[in-house]
C-alpha positions as a Python dict, from the first residue, in 0.01 Angstrom:
ca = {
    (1, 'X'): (0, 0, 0),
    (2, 'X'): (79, 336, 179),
    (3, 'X'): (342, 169, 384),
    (4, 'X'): (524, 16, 61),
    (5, 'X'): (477, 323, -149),
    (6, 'X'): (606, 537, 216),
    (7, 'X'): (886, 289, 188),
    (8, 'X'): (947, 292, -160),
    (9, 'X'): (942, 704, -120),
    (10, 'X'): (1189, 690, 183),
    (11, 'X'): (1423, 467, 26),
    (12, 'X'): (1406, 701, -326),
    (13, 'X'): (1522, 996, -169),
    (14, 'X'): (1808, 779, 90),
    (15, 'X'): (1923, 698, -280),
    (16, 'X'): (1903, 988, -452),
    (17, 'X'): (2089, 1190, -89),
    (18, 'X'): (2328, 899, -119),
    (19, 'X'): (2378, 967, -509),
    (20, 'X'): (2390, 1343, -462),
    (21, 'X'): (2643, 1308, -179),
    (22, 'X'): (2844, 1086, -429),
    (23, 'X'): (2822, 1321, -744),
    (24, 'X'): (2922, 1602, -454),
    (25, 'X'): (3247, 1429, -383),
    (26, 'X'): (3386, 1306, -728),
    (27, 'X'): (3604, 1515, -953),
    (28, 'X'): (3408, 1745, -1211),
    (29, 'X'): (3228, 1582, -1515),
    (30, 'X'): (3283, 1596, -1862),
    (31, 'X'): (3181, 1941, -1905),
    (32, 'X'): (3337, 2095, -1631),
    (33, 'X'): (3675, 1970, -1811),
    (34, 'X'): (3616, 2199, -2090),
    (35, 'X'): (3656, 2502, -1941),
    (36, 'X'): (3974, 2400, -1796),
    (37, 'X'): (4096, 2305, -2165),
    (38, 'X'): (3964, 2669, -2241),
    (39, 'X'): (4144, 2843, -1946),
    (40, 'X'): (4436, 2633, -2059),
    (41, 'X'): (4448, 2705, -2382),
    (42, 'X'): (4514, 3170, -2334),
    (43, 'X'): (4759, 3018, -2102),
    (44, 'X'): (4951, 2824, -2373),
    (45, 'X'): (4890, 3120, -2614),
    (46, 'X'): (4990, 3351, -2342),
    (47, 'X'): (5393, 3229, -2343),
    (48, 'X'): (5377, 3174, -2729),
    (49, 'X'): (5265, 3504, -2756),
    (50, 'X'): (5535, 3626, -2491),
    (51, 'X'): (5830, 3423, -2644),
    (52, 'X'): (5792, 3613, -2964),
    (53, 'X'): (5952, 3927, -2829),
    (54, 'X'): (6197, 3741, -2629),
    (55, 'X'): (6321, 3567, -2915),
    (56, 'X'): (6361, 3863, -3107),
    (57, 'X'): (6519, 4036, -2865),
    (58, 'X'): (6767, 3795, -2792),
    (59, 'X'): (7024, 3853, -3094),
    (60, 'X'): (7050, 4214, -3006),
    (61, 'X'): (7171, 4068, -2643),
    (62, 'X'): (7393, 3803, -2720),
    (63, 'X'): (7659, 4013, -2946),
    (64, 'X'): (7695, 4265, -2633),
    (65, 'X'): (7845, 3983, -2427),
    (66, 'X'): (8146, 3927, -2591),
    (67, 'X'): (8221, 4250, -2638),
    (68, 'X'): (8154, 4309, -2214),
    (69, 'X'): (8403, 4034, -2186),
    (70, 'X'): (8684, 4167, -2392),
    (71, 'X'): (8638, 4497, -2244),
    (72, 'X'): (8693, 4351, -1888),
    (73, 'X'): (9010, 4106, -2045),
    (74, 'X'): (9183, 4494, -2158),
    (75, 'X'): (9151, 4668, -1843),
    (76, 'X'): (9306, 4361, -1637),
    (77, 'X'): (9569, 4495, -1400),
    (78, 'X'): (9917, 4292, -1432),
    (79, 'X'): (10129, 4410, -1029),
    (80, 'X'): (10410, 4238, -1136),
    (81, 'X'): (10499, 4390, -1441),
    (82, 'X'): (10807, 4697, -1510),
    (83, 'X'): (10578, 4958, -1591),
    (84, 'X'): (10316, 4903, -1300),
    (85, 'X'): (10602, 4886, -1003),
    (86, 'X'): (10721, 5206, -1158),
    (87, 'X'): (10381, 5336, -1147),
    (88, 'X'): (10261, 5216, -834),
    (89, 'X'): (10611, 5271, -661),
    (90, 'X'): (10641, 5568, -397),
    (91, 'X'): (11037, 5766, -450),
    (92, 'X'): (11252, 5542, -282),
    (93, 'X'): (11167, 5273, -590),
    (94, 'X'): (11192, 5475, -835),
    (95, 'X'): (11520, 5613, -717),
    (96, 'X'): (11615, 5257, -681),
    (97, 'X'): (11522, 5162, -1027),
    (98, 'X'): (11701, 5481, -1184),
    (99, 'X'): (12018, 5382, -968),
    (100, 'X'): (12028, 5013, -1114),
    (101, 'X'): (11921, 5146, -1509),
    (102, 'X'): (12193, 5398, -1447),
    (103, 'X'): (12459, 5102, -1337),
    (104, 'X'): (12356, 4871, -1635),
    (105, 'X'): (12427, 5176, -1911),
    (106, 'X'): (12756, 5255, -1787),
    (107, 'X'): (12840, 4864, -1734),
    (108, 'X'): (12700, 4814, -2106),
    (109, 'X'): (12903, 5169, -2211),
    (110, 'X'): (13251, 5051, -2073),
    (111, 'X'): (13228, 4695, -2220),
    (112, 'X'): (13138, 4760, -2554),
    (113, 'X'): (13426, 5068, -2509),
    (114, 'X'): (13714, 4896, -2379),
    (115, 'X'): (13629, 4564, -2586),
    (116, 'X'): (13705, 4831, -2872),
    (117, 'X'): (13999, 4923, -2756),
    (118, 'X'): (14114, 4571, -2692),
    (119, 'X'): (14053, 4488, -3068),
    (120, 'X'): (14211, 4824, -3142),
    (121, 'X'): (14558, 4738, -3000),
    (122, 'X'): (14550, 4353, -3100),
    (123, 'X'): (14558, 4523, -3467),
    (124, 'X'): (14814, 4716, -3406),
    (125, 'X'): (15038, 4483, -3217),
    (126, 'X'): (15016, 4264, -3551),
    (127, 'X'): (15085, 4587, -3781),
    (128, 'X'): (15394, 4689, -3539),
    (129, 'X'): (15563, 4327, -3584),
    (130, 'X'): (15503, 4359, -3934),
    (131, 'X'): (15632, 4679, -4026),
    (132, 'X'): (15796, 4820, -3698),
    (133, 'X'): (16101, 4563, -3718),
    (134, 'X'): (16168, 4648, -4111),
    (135, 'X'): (16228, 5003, -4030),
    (136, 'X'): (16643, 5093, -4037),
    (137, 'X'): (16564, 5259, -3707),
    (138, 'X'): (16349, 5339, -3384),
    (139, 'X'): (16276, 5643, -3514),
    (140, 'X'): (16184, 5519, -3890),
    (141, 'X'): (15982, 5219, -3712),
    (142, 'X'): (15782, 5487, -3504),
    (143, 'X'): (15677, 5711, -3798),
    (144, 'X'): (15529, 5355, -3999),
    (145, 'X'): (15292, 5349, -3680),
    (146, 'X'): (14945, 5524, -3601),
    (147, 'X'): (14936, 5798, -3349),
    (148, 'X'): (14763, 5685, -3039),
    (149, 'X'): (14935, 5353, -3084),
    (150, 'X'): (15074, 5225, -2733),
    (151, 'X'): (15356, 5085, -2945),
    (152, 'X'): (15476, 5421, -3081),
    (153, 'X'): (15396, 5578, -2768),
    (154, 'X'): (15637, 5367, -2639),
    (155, 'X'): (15924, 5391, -2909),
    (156, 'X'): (15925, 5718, -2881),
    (157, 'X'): (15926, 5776, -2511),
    (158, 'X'): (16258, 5510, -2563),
    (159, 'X'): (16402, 5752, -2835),
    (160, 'X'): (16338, 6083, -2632),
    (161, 'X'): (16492, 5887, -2325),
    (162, 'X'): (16846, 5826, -2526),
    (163, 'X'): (16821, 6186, -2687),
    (164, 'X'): (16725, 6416, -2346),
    (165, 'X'): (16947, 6275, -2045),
    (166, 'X'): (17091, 6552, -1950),
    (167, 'X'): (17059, 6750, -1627),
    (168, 'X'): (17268, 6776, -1311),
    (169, 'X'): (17080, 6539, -1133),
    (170, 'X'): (17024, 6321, -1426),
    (171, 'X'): (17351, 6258, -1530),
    (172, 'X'): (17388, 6073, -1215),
    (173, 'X'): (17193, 5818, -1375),
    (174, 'X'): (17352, 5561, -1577),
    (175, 'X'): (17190, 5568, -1950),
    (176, 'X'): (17080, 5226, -1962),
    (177, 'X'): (16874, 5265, -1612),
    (178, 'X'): (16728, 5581, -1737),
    (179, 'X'): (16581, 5470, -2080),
    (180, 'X'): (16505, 5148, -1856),
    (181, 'X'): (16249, 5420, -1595),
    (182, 'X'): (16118, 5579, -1914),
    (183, 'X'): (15982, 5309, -2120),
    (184, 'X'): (15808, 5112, -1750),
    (185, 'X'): (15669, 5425, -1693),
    (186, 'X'): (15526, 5449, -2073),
    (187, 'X'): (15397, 5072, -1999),
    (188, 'X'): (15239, 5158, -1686),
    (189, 'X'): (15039, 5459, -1884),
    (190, 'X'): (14956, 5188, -2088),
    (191, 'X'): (14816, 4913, -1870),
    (192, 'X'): (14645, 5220, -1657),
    (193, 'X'): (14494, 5276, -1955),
    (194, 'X'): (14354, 4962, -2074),
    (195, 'X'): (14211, 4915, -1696),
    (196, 'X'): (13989, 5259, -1679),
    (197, 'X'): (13647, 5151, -1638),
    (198, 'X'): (13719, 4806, -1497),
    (199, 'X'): (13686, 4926, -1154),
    (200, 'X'): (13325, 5064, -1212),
    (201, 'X'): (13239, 4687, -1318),
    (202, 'X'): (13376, 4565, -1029),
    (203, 'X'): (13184, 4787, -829),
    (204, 'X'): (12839, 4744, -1028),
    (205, 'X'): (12887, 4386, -998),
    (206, 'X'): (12894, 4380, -601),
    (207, 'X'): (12641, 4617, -522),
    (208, 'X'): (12410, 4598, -787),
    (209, 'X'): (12272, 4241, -611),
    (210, 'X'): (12246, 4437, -258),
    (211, 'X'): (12054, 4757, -439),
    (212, 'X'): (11809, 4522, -589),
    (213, 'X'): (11766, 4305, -258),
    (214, 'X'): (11714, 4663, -94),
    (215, 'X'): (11425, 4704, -354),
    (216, 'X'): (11307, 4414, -239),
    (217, 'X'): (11303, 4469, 114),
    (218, 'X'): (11129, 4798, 52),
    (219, 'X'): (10842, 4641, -139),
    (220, 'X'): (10798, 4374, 156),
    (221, 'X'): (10767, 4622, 376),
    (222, 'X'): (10478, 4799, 200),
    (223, 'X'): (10319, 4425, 151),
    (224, 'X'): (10344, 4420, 547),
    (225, 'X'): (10187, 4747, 553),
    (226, 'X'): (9924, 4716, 371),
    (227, 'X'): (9775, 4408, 530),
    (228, 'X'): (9855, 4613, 862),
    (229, 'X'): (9647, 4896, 733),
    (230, 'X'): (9371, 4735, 565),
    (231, 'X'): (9332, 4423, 745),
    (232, 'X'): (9279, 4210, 503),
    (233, 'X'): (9552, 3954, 348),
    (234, 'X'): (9428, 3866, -7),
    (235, 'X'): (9628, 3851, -277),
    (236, 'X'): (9536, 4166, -434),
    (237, 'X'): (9647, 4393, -108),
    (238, 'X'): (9981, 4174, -157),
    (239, 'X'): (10037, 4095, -502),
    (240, 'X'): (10164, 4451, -586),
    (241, 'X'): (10446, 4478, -357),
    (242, 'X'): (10550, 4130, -366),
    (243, 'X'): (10559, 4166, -753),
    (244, 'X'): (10694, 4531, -728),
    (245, 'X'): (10997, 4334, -503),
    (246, 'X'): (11046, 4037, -752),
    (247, 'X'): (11113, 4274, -1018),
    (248, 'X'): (11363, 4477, -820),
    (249, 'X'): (11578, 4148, -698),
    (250, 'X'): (11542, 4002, -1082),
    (251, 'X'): (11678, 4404, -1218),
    (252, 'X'): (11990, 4408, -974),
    (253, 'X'): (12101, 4015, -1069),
    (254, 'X'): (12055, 4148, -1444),
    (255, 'X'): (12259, 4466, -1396),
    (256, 'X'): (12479, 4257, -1174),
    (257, 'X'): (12554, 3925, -1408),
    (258, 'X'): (12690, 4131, -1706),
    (259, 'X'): (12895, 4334, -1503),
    (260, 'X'): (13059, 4053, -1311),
    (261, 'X'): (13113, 3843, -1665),
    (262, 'X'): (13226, 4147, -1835),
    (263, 'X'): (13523, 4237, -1571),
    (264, 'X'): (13637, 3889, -1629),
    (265, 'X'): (13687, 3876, -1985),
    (266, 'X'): (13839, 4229, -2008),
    (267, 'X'): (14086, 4152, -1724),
    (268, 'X'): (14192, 3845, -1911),
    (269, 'X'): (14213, 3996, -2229),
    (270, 'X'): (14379, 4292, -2135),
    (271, 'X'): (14605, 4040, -1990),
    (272, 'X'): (14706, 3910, -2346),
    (273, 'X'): (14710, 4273, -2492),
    (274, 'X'): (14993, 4361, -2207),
    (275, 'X'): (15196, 4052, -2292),
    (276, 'X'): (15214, 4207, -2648),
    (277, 'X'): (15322, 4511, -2516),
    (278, 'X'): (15526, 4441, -2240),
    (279, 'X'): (15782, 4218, -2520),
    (280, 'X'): (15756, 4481, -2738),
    (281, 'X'): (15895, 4762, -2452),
    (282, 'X'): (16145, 4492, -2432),
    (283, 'X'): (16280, 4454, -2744),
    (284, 'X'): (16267, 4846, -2821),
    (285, 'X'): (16458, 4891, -2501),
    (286, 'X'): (16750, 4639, -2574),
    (287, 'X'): (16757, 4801, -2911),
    (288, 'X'): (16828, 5154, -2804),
    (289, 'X'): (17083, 5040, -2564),
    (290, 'X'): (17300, 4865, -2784),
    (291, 'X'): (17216, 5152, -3020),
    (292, 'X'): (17351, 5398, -2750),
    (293, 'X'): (17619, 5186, -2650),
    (294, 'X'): (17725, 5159, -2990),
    (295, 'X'): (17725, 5482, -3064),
    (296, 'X'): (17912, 5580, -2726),
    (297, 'X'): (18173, 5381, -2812),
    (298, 'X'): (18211, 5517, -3170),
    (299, 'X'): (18254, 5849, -3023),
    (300, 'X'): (18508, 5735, -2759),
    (301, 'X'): (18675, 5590, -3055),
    (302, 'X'): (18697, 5874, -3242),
    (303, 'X'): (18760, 6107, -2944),
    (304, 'X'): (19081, 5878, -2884),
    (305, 'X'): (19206, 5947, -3229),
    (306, 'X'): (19195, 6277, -3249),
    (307, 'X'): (19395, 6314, -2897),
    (308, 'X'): (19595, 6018, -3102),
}
């Protein structure tokens, strides 16, 4: 009975190692889960309790970023604008850029000047062939004219040639060659006229593409330089001089394109102003000479009768 209560004693505690050994090595029981639902739960209260703040925090944040972002959108720098190649340009741009605005005001001056004029002595060649033939005489037909008028400028050098031939030397000249010298020279006074200023277009409108390109050479080089110097090729080492020389070549084609056009349409419209001119000198000169003539002859005729 020893033996089987010895047995029944060794094989109680071989079960109850075993079952130790098993409750050892499975996950925690019932009530060990509970404290890990407590721990859990300050943890879940912990963020709820932290999110609070952050929540309330975060409209005071969110109306600062738009105003960060228009900030940064003002203070963007634009290299290929006017104002920033004049800023950022060293003196040989800026002398460049006061050569080219000084070429476009004086192109600008002379056409708006000498288009003026044009329109000026279109008028008047309309009011000389209206009231200029009507008069009885040169003289008369000068006097219905404005002063500064080519055309009376011209009738009167014609009348003044007829009165005043006289001189030694000038007598040699036959009458109708004389008044002939004096009213081509009054024409050429006025064709010198109508072409002052023409010669500056001409001018602006050659060089004005070379000055820009020279701007634009310039800038290049301090592109090249730059990258020398720094090292570094990225477009913002580069961008200002390459914009500084787009503007410069885009400035001398527009000083240079008006110019050019201008000189055009003033040579071809003083062209039709001259023809105007050049048939009135014409006419006034073939009246004066029969009017000379004529009266030459009247005074030969009575010179005769009195010796008669």
């Amino acid at each position: 009975m020893f033996k089987n209560t010895r047995l029944s004693a060794i094989l109680a505690a071989a079960l109850f190692s075993a079952t130790a050994v098993a409750f050892a090595d499975a996950p925690a029981p019932a009530p060990a889960a509970a404290p890990a639902t407590e721990a859990a739960a300050p943890v879940d209260a912990a963020p709820v309790d932290a999110a609070a703040p952050v929540a309330a925090e975060t409209p005071a944040i969110e109306p600062e970023a738009p105003a960060a972002a228009a900030g940064a959108t003002e203070e963007v720098h634009n290299p290929f604008s006017i104002q920033s190649a004049w800023t950022d340009g060293d003196g040989v741009t800026k002398g460049t850029f006061v050569i080219l605005i000084l070429m476009s005001i004086g192109s600008w001056y002379i056409l708006v000047t000498k288009l003026i004029d044009q329109m000026k002595i279109m008028k008047q060649s309309k009011e000389a062939s209206a009231k200029f033939w009507k008069a009885p005489s040169i003289a008369a037909g000068s006097a219905t004219l404005k002063d500064g008028s080519p055309f009376r400028y011209i009738a009167e050098t014609g009348t003044k040639a007829t009165v005043h031939h006289d001189g030694a030397l000038l007598e040699q000249i036959d009458l109708s060659t004389w008044v002939t010298m004096q009213i081509q020279r009054a024409v050429e006074k006025v064709q010198s006229r109508l072409q002052d200023g023409l010669s500056f277009l001409a001018t602006v409108g050659s060089t004005a593409p070379f000055i820009g390109l020279f701007g634009t050479v310039w800038g290049i080089y301090h592109a090249l330089t730059n990258i020398g110097m720094t090292g570094n090729a990225s477009i913002d080492k580069v961008a200002g001089p390459v914009g500084e020389a787009l503007i410069m070549t885009a400035f001398g084609l527009f000083v240079a394109v008006p110019a050019v056009l201008g000189y055009n349409w003033l040579v071809r419209r003083n062209k039709s102003a001259m023809e105007d001119i050049r048939s009135f000198s014409a006419d006034v000169h073939s009246v004066l000479i029969s009017g000379a003539m004529s009266t030459s002859e009247a005074g030969r005729a009575a010179g005769a009768k009195k010796i008669g």
